[in-house]
C-alpha positions as CSV (number, residue, x, y, z in Angstrom):
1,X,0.0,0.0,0.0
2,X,1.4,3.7,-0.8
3,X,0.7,6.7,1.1
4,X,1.3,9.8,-0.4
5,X,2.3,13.0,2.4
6,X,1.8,16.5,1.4
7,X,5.0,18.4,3.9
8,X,5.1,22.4,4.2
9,X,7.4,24.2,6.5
10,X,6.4,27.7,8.0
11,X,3.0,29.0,7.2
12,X,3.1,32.5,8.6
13,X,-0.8,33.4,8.7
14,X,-0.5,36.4,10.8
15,X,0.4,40.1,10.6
16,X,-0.1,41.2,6.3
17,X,-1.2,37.5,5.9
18,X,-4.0,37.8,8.8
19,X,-5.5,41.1,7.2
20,X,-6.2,38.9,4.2
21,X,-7.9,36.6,5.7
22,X,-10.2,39.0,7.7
23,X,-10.9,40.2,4.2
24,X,-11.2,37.4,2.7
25,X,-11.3,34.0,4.7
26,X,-10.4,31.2,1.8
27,X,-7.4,29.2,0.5
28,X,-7.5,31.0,-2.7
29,X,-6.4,34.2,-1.6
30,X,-3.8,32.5,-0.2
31,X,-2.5,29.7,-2.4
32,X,-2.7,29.7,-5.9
33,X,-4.9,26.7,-8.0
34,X,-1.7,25.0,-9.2
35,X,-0.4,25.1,-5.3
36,X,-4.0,24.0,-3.4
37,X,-4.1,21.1,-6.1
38,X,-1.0,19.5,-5.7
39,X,-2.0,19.3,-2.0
40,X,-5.3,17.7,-3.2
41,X,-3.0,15.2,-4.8
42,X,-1.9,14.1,-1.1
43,X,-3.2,11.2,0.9
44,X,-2.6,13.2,4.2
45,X,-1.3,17.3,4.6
46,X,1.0,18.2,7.3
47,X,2.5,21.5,8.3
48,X,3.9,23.6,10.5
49,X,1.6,26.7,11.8
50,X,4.2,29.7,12.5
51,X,1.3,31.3,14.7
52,X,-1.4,31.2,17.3
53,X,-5.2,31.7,15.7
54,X,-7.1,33.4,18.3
55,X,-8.5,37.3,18.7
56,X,-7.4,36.7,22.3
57,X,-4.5,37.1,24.3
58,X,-1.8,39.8,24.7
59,X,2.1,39.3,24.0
60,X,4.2,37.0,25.4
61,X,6.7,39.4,28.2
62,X,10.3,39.3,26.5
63,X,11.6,42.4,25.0
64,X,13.9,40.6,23.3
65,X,11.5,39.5,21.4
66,X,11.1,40.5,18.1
67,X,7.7,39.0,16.3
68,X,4.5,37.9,17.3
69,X,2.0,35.8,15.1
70,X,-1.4,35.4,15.8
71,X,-4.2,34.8,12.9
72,X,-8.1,35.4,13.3
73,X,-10.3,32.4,14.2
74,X,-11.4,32.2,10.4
75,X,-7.8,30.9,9.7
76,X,-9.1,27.3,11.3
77,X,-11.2,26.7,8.3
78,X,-9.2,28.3,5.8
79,X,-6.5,25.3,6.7
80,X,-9.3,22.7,7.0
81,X,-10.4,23.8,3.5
82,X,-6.9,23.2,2.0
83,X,-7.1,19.6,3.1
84,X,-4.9,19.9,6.1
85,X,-4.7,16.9,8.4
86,X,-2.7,17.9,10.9
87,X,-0.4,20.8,11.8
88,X,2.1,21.4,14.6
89,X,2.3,24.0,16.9
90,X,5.6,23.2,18.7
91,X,8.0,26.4,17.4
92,X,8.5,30.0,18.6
93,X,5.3,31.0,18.0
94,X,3.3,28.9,20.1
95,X,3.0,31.0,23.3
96,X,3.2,34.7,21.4
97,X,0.0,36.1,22.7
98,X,-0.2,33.7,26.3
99,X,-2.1,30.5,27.5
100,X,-5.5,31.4,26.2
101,X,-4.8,32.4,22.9
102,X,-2.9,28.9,22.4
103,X,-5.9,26.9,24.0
104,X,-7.9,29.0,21.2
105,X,-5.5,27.5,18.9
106,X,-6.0,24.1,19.7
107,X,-9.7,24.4,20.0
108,X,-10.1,26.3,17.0
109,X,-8.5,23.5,14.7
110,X,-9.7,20.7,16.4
111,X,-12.9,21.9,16.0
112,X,-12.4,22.3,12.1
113,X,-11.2,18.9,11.6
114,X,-7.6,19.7,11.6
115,X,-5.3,18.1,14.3
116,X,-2.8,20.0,16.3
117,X,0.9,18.6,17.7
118,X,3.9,19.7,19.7
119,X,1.6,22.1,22.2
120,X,-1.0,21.6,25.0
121,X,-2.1,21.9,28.4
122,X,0.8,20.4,30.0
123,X,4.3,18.4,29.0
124,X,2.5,15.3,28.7
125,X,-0.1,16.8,26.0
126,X,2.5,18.8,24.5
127,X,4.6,15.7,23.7
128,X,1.7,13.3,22.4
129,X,1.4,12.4,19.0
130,X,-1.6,12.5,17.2
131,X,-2.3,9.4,14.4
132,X,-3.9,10.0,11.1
133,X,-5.6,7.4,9.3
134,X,-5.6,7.3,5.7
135,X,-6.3,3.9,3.0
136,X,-5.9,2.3,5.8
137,X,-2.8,3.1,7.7
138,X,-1.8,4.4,10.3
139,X,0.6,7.3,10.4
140,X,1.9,8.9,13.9
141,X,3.0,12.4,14.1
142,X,5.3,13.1,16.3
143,X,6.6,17.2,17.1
144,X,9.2,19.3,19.2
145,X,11.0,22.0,19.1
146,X,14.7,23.1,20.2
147,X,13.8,27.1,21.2
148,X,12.8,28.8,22.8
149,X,12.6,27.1,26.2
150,X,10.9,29.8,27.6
151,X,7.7,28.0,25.7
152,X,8.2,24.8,26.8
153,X,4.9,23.3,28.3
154,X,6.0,22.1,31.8
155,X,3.7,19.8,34.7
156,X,1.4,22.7,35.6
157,X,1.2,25.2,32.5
158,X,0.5,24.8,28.8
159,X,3.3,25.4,26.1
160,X,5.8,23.3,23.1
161,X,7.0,20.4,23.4
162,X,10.4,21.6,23.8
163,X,13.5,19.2,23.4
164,X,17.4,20.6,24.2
165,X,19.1,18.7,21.8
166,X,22.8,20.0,23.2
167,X,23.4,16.3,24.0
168,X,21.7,14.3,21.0
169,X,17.9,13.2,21.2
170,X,16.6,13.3,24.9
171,X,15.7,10.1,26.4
172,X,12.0,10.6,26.5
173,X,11.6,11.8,22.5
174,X,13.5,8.7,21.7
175,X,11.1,6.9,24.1
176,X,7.5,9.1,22.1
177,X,9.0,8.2,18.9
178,X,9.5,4.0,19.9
179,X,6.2,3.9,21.0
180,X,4.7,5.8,18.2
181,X,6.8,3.3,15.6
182,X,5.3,0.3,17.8
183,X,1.3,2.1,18.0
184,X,1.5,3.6,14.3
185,X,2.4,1.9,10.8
186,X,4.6,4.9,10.1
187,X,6.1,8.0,12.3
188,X,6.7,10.9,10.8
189,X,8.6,13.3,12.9
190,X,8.6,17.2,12.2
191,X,10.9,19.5,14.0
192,X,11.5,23.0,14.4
193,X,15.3,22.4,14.9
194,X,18.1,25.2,14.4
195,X,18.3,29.0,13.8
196,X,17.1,31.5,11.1
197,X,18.3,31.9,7.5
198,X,20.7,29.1,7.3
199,X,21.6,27.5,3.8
200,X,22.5,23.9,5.4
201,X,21.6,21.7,9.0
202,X,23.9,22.8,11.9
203,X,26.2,20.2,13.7
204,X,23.4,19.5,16.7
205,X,20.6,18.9,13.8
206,X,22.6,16.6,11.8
207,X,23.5,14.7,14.9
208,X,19.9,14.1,16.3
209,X,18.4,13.3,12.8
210,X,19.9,9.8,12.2
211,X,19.1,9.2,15.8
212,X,15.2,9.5,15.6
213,X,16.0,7.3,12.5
214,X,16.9,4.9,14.8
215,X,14.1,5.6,17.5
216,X,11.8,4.5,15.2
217,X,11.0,7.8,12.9
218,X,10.1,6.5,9.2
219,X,10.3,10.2,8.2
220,X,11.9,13.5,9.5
221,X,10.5,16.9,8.0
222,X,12.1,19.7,10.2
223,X,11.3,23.5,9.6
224,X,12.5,26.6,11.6
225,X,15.3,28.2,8.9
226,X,13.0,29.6,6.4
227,X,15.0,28.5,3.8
228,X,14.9,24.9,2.7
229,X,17.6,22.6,2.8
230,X,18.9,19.5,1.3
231,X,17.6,15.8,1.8
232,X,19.2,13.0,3.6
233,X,18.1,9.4,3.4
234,X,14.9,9.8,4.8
235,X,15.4,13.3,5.8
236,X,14.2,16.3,4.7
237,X,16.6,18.7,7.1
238,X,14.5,22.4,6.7
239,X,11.4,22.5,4.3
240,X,11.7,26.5,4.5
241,X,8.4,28.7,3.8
242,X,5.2,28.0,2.4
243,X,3.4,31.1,3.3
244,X,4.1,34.6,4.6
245,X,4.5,38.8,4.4
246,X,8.4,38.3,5.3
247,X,11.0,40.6,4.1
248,X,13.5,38.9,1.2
249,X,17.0,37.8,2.1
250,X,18.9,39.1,-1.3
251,X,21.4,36.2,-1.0
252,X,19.3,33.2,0.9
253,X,15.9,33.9,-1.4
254,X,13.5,33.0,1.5
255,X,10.9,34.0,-0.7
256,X,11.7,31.0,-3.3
257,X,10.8,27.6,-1.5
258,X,9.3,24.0,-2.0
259,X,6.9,21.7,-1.2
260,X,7.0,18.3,-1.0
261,X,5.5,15.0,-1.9
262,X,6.6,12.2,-0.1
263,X,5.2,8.4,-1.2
264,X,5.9,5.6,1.9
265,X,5.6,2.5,0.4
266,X,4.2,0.8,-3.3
267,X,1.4,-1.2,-4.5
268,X,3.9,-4.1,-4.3
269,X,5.2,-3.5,-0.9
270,X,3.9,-4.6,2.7
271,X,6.8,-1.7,4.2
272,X,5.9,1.9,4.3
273,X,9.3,3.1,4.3
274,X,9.8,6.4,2.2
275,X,10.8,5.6,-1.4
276,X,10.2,8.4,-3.7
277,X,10.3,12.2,-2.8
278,X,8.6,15.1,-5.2
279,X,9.5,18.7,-4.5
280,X,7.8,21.3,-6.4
281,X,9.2,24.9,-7.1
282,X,7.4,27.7,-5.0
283,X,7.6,31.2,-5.3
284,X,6.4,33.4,-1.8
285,X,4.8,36.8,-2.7
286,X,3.6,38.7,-0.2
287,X,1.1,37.0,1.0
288,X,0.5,34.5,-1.5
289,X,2.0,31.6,-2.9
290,X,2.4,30.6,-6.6
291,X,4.6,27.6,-8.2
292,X,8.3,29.0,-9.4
293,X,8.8,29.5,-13.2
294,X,12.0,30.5,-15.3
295,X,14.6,32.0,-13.3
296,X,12.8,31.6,-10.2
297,X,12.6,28.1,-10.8
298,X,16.1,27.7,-12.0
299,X,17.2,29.2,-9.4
300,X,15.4,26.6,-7.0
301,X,16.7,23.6,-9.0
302,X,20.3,24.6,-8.9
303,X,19.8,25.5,-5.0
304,X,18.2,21.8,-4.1
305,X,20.9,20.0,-6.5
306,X,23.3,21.6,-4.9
307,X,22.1,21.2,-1.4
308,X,21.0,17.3,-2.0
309,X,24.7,17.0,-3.5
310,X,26.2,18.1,-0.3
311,X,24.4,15.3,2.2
312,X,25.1,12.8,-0.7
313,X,21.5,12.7,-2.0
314,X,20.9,13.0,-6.2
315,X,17.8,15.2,-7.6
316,X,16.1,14.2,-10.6
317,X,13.6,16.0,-12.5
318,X,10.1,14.8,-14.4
319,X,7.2,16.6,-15.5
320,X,8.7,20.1,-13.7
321,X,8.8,18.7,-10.1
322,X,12.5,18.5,-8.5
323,X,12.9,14.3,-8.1
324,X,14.6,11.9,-5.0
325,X,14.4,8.4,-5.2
326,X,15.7,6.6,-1.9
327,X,16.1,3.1,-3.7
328,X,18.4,4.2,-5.3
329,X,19.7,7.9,-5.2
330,X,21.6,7.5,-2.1
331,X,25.8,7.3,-2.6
């Protein structure tokens, strides 16, 4: 049996991107037809939500920091109507307007059909994953992040499931992720690992990645950099952006991204381990997101080649879609 995952890294739906959808609450004035129908293509979508949706809540007490993301309520459906399964909440952005306007969060897309992970009422509900069903399998979701620690969920207060990766994987995400592999058919685990505008996976990410590998993960798609990286065996190190109002890096090109299609498994095969990987060419206006074409898209392809090239991994191409396959493509 094959299972085909939609994966998208930071979807940014507040500040610019929120007044759009007080205006106008639907996918399309967000995503473009070509974009929402490639996620229709998908068995099961999963992303990262860079923001609370709530119209409560005031911001979190650092002066430090810099931005806070909150979307309106109507942002819920807008995700539910894009055929989002599940999304997780454990990042930086989790706890920017409080406690209430992250229980809002929750509620909100529960409510809507979507399911939430990495973030709840207390450590234990932060760290839970959350399994989706789909032709029949069963596919765990598993989510942390590695900052801020300030918004980690403890005993007695809501927050992120925060992990301090300093060391490697912490004993009890390598203990979520077993059980998930021995409750699920497949794990996928998405983490918001590493800083800002990086072009590649710091030392600390590359370390812990092969070691949820061997937890148990069948599938790592991290997020936080807002610029993708390359792909490992099985690893997709930083998906970058798939929605936002951000100012453009000249250099980095946060505003030029992908998003991927991953198949687990064949019609021949009883495993459900990842064997062929699709990324499609993405370019982020503000506040709207289109595919990539000519230079844009060039400039993606040579990117992702390059990147791939670095960790070992070599990128095809068919039909206009940027190509891994992990029978075979790994040196």
């Amino acid at each position: 049996m094959a299972l085909t995952l939609a994966l998208a890294g930071d979807t940014m739906l507040g500040r610019g991107v929120a007044d759009q959808l007080r205006r106008s609450p639907t996918p399309q004035m967000l995503f473009a037809a070509e974009v929402r129908q490639v996620l229709a293509e998908a068995d099961l979508v999963v992303l990262n939500l860079e923001c609370c949706i709530s119209d409560r809540g005031n911001r979190w007490p650092n002066p430090y920091k810099t931005f806070f993301f909150r979307a309106p309520p109507a942002a819920a459906d807008v995700l539910a109507e894009l055929g989002v399964d599940c999304v997780t909440l454990a990042n930086n952005h989790a706890l920017d307007y409080g406690f209430d306007a992250l229980t809002d969060t929750r509620a909100l897309l529960e409510r809507a059909g979507v399911r939430t992970v990495g973030a709840g009422h207390d450590v234990l509900a932060a760290r839970e994953f959350a399994v989706l069903e789909a032709k029949g399998v069963r596919l765990a979701v598993a989510a942390f992040t590695d900052h801020p620690e300030e918004y980690a969920a403890d005993e007695q207060r809501p927050g992120a499931a925060w992990a301090d990766l300093g060391a490697g994987v912490p004993d009890w995400l390598g203990a979520l992720v077993a059980r998930a592999a021995r409750e699920a058919d497949a794990v996928l685990v998405t983490p918001h690992w590493g800083p800002n505008m990086t072009s590649r996976p710091p030392p600390h990410v590359r370390v812990a990645a092969p070691q949820l590998l061997a937890a148990g993960a069948t599938l790592i798609a991290g997020h936080s950099a807002h610029v993708f990286h390359g792909v490992a065996d099985r690893i997709l190190y930083d998906m970058g952006d798939f929605v936002d109002d951000y100012a453009v890096h000249p250099a980095l090109r946060n505003d030029l991204g992908l998003l991927f299609l991953v198949t687990l498994g064949g019609p021949d095969s009883a495993s459900l381990a990842p064997v062929h990987l699709e990324a499609l060419p993405l370019f982020l206006d503000f506040c709207h997101t289109r595919l990539a074409h000519g230079e844009e898209r060039e400039w993606i392809r040579d990117r992702f080649i390059a990147a791939c090239a670095e960790l070992g991994t070599d990128v095809g191409e068919r039909a206009g879609r940027l190509t891994v396959d992990w029978r075979r493509a790994m040196r």
